[in-house]
N, C-alpha and C positions, 0 to 999 in steps of 0.2 A: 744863336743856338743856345735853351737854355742848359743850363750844368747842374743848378743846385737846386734843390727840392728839401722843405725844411725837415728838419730831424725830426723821429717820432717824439712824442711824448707823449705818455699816456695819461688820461686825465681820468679823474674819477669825481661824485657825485660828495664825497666827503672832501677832497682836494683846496690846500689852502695854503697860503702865502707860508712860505718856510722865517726862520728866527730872521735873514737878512744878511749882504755881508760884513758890515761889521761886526755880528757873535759872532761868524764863524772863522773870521779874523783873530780875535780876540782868542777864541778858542784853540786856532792854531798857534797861539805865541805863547799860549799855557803849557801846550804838548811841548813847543820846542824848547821853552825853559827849563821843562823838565828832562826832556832827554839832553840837553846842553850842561847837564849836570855833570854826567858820568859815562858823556859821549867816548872818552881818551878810553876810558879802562871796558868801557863796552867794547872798541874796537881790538884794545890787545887783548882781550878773552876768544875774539872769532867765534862769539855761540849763536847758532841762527836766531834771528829777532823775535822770535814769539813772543815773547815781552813787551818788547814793542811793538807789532803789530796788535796787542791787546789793548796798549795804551790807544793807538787808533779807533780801536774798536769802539772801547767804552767813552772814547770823546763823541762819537757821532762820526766819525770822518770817513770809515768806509763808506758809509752809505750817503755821503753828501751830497749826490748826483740826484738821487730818487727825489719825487715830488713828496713834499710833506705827509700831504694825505694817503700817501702809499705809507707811508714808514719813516722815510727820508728827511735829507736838512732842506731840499728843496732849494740848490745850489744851483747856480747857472757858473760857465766856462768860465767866467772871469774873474769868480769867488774861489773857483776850483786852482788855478793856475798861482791866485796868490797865496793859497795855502801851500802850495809844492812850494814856491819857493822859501815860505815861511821855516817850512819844515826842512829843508833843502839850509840854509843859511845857519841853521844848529850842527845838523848832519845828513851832508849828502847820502850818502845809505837810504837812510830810511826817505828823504824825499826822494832817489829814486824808485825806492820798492813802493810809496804812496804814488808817485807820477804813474807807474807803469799800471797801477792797480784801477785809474784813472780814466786812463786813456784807452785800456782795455776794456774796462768794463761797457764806457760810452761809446765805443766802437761797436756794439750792439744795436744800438738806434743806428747806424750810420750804412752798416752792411745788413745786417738783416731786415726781413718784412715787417712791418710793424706788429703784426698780431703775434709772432714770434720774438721779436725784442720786448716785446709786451710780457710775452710769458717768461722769457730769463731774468729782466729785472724783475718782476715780483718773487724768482726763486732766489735771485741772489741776495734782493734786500732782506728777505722771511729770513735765512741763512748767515746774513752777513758776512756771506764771502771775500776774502782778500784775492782777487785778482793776479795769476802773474804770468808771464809765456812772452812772446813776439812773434813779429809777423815779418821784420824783415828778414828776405831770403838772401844770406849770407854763408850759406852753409848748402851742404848735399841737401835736396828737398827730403820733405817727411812725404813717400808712398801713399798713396790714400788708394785702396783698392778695393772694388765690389766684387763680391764674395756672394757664395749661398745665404748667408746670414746674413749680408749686407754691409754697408762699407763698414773698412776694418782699419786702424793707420799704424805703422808698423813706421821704424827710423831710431835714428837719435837725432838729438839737438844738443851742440858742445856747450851752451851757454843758455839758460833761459833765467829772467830776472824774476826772484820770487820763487823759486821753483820750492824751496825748502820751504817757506810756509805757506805757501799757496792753497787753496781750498778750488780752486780752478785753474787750469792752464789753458789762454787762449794761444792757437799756435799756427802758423802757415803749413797746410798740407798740398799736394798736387796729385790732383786724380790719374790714375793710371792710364787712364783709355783715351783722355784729352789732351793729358795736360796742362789742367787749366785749376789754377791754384784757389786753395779755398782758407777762411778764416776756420779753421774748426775747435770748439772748446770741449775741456775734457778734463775729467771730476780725477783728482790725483788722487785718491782714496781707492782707483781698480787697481786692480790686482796684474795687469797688465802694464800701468804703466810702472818704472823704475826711476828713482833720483838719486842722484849721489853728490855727495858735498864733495868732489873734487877740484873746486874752483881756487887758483893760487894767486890772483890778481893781486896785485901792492893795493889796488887801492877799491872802492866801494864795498870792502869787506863784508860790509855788513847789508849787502844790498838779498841776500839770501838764492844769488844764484850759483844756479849745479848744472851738471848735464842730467837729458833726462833720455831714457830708452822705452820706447813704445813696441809691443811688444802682440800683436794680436787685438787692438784695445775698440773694440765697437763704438761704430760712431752712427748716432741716432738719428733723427731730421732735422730734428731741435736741435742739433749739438754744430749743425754746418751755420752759421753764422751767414756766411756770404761768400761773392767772388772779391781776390784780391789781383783779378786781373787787368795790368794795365792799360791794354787794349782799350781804346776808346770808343769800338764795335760792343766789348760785355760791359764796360765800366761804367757803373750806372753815376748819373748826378749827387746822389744821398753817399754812396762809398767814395768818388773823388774828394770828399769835404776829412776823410778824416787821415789824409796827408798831412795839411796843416794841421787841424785840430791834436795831431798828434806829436809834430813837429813842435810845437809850442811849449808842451810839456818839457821837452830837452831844453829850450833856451829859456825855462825858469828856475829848471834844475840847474844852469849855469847860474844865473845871475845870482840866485839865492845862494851860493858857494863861495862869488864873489862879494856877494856883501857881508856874508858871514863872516868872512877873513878879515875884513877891512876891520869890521865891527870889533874884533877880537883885539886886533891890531891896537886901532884907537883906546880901548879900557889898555895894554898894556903899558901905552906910551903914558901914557895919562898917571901912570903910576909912578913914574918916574924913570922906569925903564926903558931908555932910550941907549943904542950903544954906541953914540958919540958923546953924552953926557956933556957941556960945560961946566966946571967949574962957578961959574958966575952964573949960571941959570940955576933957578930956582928948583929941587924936588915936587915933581907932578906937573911941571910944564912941557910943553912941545915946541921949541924954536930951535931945533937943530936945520941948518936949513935943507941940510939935505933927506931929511924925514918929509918934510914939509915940501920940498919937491916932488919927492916919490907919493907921498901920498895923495897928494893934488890932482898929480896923472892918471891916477888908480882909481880914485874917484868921477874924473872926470871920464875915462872911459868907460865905468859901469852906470854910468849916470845916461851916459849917452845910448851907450846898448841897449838900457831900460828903455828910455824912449823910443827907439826902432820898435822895443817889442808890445810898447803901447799901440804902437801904428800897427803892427800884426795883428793884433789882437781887433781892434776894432774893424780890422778888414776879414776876418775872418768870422767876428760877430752879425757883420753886417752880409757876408755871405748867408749864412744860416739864420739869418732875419727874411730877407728877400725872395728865398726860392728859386722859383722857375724862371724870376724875373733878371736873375742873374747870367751873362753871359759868357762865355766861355774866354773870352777877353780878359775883364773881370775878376775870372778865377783865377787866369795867370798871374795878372798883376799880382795879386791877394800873395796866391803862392810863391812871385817873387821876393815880397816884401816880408814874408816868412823867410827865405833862405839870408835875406839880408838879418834878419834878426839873429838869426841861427847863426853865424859866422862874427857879427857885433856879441852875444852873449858869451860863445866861445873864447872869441879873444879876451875879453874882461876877465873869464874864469881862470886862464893860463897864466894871463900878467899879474891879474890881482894876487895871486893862489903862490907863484913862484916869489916874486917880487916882496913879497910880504915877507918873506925868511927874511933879505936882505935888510928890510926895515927893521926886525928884531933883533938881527944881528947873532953873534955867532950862541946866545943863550937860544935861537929857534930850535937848534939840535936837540932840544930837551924833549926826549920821549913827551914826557910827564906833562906838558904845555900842550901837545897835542897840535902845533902849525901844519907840523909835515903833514899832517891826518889832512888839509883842507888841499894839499899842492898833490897829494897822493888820489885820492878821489877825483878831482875835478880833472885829472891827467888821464885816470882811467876812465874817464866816461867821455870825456874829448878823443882821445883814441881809438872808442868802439863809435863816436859820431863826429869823424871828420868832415871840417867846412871844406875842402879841398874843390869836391862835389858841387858842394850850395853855391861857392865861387862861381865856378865855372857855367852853375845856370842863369847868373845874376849876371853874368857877363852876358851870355848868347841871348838873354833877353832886351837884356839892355840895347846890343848893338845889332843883334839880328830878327828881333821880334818873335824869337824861341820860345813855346812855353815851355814852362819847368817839366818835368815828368814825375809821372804819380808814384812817389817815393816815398816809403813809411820808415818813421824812426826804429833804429833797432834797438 
């Protein structure tokens, strides 16, 4: 049975190889240098990012999806996923509000028809929209109702990532008369919709989500995206692909959290502050041995999770390489080896993220150092995507040849 059908891409007659990923590498470690400057005190200000998502802007990296010749960096998945984490390894925040910006926006090739993903990415990139919303249903559904005037979408949503500076919100709506759930996007500039920075989370502070209330808000034909049903009777081959592809995004945005800390970690030990100090050891060495225990294991398990998420990644590339040629088999494995990455990136981000206080010792408490900022983030994005789930499908695949279910990151 085939499952996957490749993604759109629109090509055009000007169209041409983008800078490559090393710029855009490169470029991402510019951005995070710079916001790793004044990450601490950006966070205890709580001012929504427009700032930074400016810096995004004027790097290129909104639009590093689009093909060159369109406007774009002419990025592929694998350029894309290591700038989250890049960005993610400085400050989670903002590589969440980049990942979701990400994942959302190339969820448009994936659900919708091509000649209509065709025409959103050329309005988003002329625009350069910051993407924000979600698609998983965690909450009372958003109403999506047809009207004299045609459909309307009416709700709220407790939590949407991006929502404060957003220039689009993609969102999960569910039709009235079916039931049958749709991607729909919607220009937060109407007048219908509402946002509020009511969000008190300890930790992705700066991830720029609110609740938002929809209010009467006209939904156009362009603006339905696709179905998000998992139904394997509507669930086309091109929409089952951006489970993982979406999934992915989370367990770069962990791993980049944990190496971020580590990284931090290392420059302070390195300074000579270690809080078992010797006597007899040298200033700016590391041989306390129990430093060098803990950090060993910290190491070695984001070292390892990385690798898992090498193997996703290529399984998932190589879905979206093959097509039709792809089996439904296939796509399990793929998607199981995604839930394994997802549960291996997790745990790195929890141990490295808590663990690391203990390495610094009792000077972590220091507002002004900014650690707790890495254990507080990585806690609250692990808690809105627990592996609990991803277990439990990595199990019933394993032993009873279960495939995973078409499960999209929230």
């Amino acid at each position: 049975m085939g499952l996957a059908s490749p993604p759109f891409r629109p090509t055009s007659p000007s169209d041409r190889p983008g800078p490559g990923h090393a710029h855009w590498l490169r470029v991402a470690r510019e951005v995070a240098d710079d916001l790793a400057t004044d990450t601490v005190a950006r966070e205890q200000a709580g001012k929504a990012p427009f700032d930074e998502v400016s810096r995004l802007r004027e790097a290129g990296l909104l639009t590093l999806l689009t093909p060159a010749g369109s406007g774009g960096g002419g990025a592929d998945l694998t350029t894309v996923y290591a700038v989250v984490r890049e960005i993610a390894a400085a400050d989670g925040a903002i590589g969440q509000l980049l990942g979701c910006h990400y994942f959302l926006s190339y969820s448009a090739r994936l659900l919708a028809e091509p000649a209509l993903a065709a025409r959103i990415e050329e309005r988003s990139t002329a625009g350069e929209w910051c993407w924000g919303g979600a698609f998983a249903r965690q909450e009372p559904p958003l109403p999506l109702a047809r009207t004299s005037r045609g459909l309307v979408l009416n709700g709220r949503q407790s939590y949407t990532t991006g929502a404060l500076v957003a220039d689009r919100l993609a969102v999960c709506a569910v039709r009235e008369d079916t039931g049958e759930p749709f991607a729909v996007l919607v220009d937060t500039a109407h007048r219908g919709v509402r946002i509020d920075d009511d969000t008190d989370a300890f930790g992705q502070r700066l991830a720029a989500g609110g609740s938002v209330e929809f209010d009467d808000v006209p939904v156009k034909a362009d603006d339905v995206l696709g179905s998000l049903s998992a139904d394997e009777d509507i669930l086309s081959p091109r929409s089952a692909l951006a489970s993982p592809v979406g999934r992915l995004v989370s367990v770069q945005l962990c791993l980049g959290m944990a190496e971020g800390v580590l990284a931090e970690v290392r420059e302070y030990i390195r300074t000579g502050h270690t809080p078992w100090q010797h006597p007899t050891w040298p200033v700016g060495t590391s041989h306390d041995p129990q430093v060098l225990t803990a950090y060993g294991e910290l190491t070695v398990l984001t070292r390892s999770a990385s690798a898992l998420a090498d193997q996703a990644m290529e399984g998932v590339q190589d879905l979206l390489a093959h097509g039709e040629d792809v089996t439904y088999d296939e796509y399990a494995e793929t998607a199981a080896l995604v839930a394994m990455a997802e549960a291996a990136a997790s745990r790195a981000a929890q141990e490295s993220t808590a663990r690391a206080l203990d390495i610094v010792g009792a000077r972590s408490t220091s507002a002004r150092l900014g650690f707790d900022g890495f254990w507080r983030n990585a806690r609250a994005h692990t808690l809105h995507a627990p592996v609990t789930h991803r277990l439990r499908d990595v199990g019933d695949y394993v032993l009873n040849g279960a495939h995973p279910p078409f499960v999209l990151p929230s």
